[in-house]
C-alpha positions as CSV (number, residue, x, y, z in Angstrom):
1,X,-32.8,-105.0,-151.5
2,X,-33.2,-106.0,-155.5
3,X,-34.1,-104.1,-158.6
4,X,-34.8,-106.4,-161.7
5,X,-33.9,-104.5,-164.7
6,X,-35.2,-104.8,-168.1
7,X,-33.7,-108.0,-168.9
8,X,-34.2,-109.9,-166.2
9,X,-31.1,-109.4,-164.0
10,X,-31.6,-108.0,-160.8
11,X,-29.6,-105.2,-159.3
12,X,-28.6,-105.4,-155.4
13,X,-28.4,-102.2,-153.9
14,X,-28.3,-100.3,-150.4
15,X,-30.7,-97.2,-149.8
16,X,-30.3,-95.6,-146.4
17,X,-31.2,-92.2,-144.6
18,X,-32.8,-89.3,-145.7
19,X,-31.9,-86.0,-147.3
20,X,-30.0,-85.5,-150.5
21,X,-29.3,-88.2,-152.4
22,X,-25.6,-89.5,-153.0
23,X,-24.9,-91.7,-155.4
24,X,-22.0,-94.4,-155.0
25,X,-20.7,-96.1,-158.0
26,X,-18.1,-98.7,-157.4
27,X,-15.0,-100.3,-158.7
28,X,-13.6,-102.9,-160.6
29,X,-14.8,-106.5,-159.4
30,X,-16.1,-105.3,-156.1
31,X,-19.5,-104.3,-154.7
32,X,-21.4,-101.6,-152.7
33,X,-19.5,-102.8,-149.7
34,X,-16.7,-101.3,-151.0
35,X,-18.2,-98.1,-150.0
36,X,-18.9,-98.6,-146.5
37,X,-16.4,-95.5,-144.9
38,X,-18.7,-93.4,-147.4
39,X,-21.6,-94.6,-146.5
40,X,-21.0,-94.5,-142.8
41,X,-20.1,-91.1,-142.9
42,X,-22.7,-89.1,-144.8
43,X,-25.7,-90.9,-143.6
44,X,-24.4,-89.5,-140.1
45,X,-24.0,-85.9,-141.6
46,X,-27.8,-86.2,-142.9
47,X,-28.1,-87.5,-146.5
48,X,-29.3,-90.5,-148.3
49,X,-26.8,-92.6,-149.3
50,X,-27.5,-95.3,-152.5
51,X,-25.1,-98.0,-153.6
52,X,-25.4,-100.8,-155.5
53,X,-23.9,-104.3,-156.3
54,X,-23.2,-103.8,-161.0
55,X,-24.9,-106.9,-162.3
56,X,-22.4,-109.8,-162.4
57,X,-20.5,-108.3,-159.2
58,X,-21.2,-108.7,-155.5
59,X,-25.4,-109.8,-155.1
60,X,-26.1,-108.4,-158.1
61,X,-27.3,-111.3,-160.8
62,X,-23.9,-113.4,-161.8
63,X,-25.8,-112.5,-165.8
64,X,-23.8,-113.9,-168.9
65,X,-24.5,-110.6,-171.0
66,X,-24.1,-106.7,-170.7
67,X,-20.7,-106.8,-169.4
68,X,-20.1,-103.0,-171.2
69,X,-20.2,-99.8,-170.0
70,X,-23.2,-99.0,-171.9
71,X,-25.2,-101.3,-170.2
72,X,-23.5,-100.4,-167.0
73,X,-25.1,-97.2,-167.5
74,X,-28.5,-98.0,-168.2
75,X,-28.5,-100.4,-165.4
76,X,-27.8,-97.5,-163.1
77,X,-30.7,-95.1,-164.4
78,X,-33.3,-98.2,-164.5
79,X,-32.6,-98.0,-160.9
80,X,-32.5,-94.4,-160.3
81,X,-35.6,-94.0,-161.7
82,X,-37.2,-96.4,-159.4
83,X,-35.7,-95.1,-156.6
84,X,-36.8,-91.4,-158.0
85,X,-33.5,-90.1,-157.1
86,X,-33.2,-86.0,-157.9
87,X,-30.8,-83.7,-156.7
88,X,-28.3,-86.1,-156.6
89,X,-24.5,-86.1,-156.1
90,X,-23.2,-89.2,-158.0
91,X,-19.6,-90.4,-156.6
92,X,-17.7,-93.2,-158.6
93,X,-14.6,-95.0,-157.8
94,X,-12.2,-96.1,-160.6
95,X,-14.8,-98.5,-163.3
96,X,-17.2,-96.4,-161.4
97,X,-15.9,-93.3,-161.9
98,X,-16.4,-93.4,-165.9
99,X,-19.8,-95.0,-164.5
100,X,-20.5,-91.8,-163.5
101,X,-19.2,-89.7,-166.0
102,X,-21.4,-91.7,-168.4
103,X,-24.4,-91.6,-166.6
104,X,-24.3,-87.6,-166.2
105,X,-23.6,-86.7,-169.5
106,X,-26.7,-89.7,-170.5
107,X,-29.6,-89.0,-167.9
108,X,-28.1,-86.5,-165.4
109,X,-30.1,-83.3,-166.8
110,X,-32.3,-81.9,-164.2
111,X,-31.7,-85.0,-161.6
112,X,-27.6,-84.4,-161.2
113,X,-26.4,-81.5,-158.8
114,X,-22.8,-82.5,-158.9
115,X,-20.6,-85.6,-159.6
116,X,-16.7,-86.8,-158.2
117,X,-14.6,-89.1,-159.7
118,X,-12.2,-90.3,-157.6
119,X,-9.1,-92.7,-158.6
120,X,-11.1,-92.9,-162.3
121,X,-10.3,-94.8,-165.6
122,X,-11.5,-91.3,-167.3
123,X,-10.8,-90.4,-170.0
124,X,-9.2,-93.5,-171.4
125,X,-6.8,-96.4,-170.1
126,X,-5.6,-98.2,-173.3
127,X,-2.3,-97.3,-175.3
128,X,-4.0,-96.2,-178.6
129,X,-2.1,-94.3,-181.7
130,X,-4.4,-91.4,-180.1
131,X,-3.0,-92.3,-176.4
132,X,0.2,-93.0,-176.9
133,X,0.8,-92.8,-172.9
134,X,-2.0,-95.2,-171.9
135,X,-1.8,-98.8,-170.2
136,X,-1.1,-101.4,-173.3
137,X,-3.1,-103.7,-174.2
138,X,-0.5,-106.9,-172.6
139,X,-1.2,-105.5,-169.2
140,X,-5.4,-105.8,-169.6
141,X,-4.4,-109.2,-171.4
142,X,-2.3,-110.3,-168.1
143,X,-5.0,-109.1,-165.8
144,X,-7.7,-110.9,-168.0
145,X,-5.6,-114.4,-167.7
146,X,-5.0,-113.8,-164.1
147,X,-8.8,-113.1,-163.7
148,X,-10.3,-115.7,-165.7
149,X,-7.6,-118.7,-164.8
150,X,-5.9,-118.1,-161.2
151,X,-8.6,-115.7,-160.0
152,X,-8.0,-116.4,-155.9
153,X,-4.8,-115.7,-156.1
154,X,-4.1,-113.4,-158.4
155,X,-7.4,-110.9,-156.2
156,X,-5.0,-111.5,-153.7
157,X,-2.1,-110.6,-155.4
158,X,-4.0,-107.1,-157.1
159,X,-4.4,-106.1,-153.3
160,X,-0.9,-105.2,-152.5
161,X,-0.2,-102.5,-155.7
162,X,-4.3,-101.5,-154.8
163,X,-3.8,-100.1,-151.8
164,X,0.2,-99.1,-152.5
165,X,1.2,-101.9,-149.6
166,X,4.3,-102.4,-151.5
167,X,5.6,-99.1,-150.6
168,X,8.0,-98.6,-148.0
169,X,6.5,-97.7,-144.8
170,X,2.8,-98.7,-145.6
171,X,0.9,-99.6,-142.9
172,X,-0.5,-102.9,-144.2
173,X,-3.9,-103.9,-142.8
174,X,-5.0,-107.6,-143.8
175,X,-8.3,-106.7,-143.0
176,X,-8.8,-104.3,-145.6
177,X,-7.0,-107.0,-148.1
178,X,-9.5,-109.4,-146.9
179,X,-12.5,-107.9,-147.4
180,X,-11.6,-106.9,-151.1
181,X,-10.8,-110.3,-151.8
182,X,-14.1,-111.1,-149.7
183,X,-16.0,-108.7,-152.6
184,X,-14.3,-109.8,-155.5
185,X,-14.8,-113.5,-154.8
186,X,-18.6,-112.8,-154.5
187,X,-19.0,-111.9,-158.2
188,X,-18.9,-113.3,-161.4
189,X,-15.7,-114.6,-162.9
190,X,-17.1,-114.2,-166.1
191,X,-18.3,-110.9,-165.6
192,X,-14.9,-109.5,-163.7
193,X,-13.3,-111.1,-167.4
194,X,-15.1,-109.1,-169.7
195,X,-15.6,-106.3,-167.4
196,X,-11.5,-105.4,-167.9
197,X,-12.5,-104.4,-171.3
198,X,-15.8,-101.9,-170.2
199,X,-13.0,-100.0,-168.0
200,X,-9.6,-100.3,-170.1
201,X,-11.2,-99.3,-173.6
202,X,-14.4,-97.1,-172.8
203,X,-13.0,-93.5,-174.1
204,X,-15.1,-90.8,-172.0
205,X,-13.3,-87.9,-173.7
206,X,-17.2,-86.4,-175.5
207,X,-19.0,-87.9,-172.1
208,X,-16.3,-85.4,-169.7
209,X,-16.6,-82.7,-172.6
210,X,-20.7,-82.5,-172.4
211,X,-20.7,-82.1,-168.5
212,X,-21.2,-78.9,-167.6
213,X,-22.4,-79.2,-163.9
214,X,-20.0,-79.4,-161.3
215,X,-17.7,-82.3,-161.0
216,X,-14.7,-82.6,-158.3
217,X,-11.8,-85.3,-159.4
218,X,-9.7,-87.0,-156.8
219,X,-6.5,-89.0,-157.2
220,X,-3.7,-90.0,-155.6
221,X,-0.6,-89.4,-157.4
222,X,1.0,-92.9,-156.5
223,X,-1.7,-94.5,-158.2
224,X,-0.4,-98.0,-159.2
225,X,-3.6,-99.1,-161.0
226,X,-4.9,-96.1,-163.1
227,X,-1.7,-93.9,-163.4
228,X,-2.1,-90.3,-162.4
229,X,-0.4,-88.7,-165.1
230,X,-3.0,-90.7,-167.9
231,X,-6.3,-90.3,-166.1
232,X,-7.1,-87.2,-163.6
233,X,-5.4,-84.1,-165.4
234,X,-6.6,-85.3,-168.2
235,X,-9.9,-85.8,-167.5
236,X,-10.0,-82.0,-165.7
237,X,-8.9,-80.7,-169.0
238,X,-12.0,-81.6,-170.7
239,X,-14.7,-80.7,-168.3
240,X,-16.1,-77.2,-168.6
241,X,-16.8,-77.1,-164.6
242,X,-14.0,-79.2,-163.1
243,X,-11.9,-79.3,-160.3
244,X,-9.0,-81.3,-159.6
245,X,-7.3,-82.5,-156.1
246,X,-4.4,-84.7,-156.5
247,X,-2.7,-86.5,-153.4
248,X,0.4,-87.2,-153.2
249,X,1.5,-91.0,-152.2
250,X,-2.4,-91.8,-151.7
251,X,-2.9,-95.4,-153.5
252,X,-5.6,-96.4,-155.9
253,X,-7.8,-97.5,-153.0
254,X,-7.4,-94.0,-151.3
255,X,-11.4,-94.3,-150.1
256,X,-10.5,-97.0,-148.1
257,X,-7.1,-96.4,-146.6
258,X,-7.5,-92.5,-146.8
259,X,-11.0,-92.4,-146.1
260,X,-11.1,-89.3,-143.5
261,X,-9.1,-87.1,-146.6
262,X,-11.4,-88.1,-149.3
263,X,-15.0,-88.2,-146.9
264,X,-14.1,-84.7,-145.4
265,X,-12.7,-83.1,-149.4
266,X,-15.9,-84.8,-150.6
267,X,-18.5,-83.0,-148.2
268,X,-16.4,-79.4,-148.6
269,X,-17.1,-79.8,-152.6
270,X,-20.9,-80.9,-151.7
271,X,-21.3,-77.8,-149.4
272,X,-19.6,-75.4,-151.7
């Protein structure tokens, strides 16, 4: 189904079951489908599960504008409030994850029961004189040139470190790798290019401080795209009503390849 925002893009998203609503936010230049082992498993345990598709990614309009996390956001509650979503648990993976973070601190009063940010670029990614243990700014620029000038192989590439396939003893499944590459080929070029800076230099530090609802964060602790050490404990720090579950040797894509850990930590959290 499609959602045409103010401006004229239209938003792709999924809507499926019944019950409480959760709320899946997705990462860096996928889509909805990224979700599906989430999906799958809570509309079988009774709730509504919502995705969608950011504009210039997956079905979502390939738009020239509003690559920002600002937009992002609004995006996201243009289509909430269509969908009339309340009582929500908003989930968000990596991009998605500050996504999320934004969103609740934005528009989550009285529709937001709890939020998790798993794998997430909260509260900041870039090397700054303020966070001097960030990501520097080369590495964004080397992802930005592989993006924008060798994108096919270079998604291929970003696989192996994603899911933590160049470990010894990983398990690689091509299948998986496929299907990323699958999603990220769908979207924009243009919009996966001047997405990097919407996830790299967004700070969330005053969106994570004025949360004060419930919000779980998951990550693994061999993390080889948002280090663990700059992102999760962190981010716990500055919520008033956080809790944090760290995994050790889980990969960035940990929903995927880990997906019966995070599915089953997610519903305890929901439950609790």
């Amino acid at each position: 189904m499609k959602f045409t925002v103010k401006d004229g893009t239209e938003i792709y998203y999924k809507d499926w079951g019944t019950g409480q609503p959760i709320v899946f936010h997705h990462g860096w230049p996928l889509s909805s489908d990224d979700w599906d082992a989430q999906m799958m498993f809570f509309v079988q345990h009774g709730y509504r599960v919502v995705a969608h598709d950011r504009r210039g990614h997956g079905r979502s309009t390939q738009a020239a504008t509003g690559h920002n996390m600002e937009t992002y956001v609004n995006d996201a509650a243009e289509l909430y409030d269509y969908l009339g979503l309340q009582d929500a648990i908003h989930v968000g993976h990596s991009t998605g994850g500050g996504e999320v973070i934004s969103y609740v601190a934005k528009y989550g009063k009285g529709r937001v029961a709890k939020a998790v940010l798993i794998s997430a670029v909260t509260p900041l990614m870039l090397q700054t004189e303020n966070n001097p243990e960030g990501v520097p700014m080369s590495v964004f620029d080397e992802i930005r040139q592989g993006t924008a000038f060798n994108r096919p192989q270079y998604f291929q590439d970003f696989t192996i470190p994603f899911y933590g396939y160049n470990r010894e003893g990983a398990k690689v499944s091509q299948g998986i790798r496929d299907n990323w590459w699958r999603q990220g080929m769908m979207g924009s070029i243009l919009a996966h290019h001047d997405g990097i800076k919407a996830f790299s230099e967004t700070d969330f530090t005053e969106d994570l401080k004025s949360v004060d609802l419930p919000v779980l964060v998951l990550h693994g602790e061999d993390d080889q795209i948002v280090p663990f050490a700059i992102s999760a404990p962190k981010a716990v720090k500055l919520l008033k009503n956080g809790k944090l579950i760290s995994y050790p040797g889980f990969p960035h894509g940990m929903p995927t390849t880990e997906a019966a850990t995070i599915n089953a930590d997610i519903l305890a959290f929901i439950q609790s």
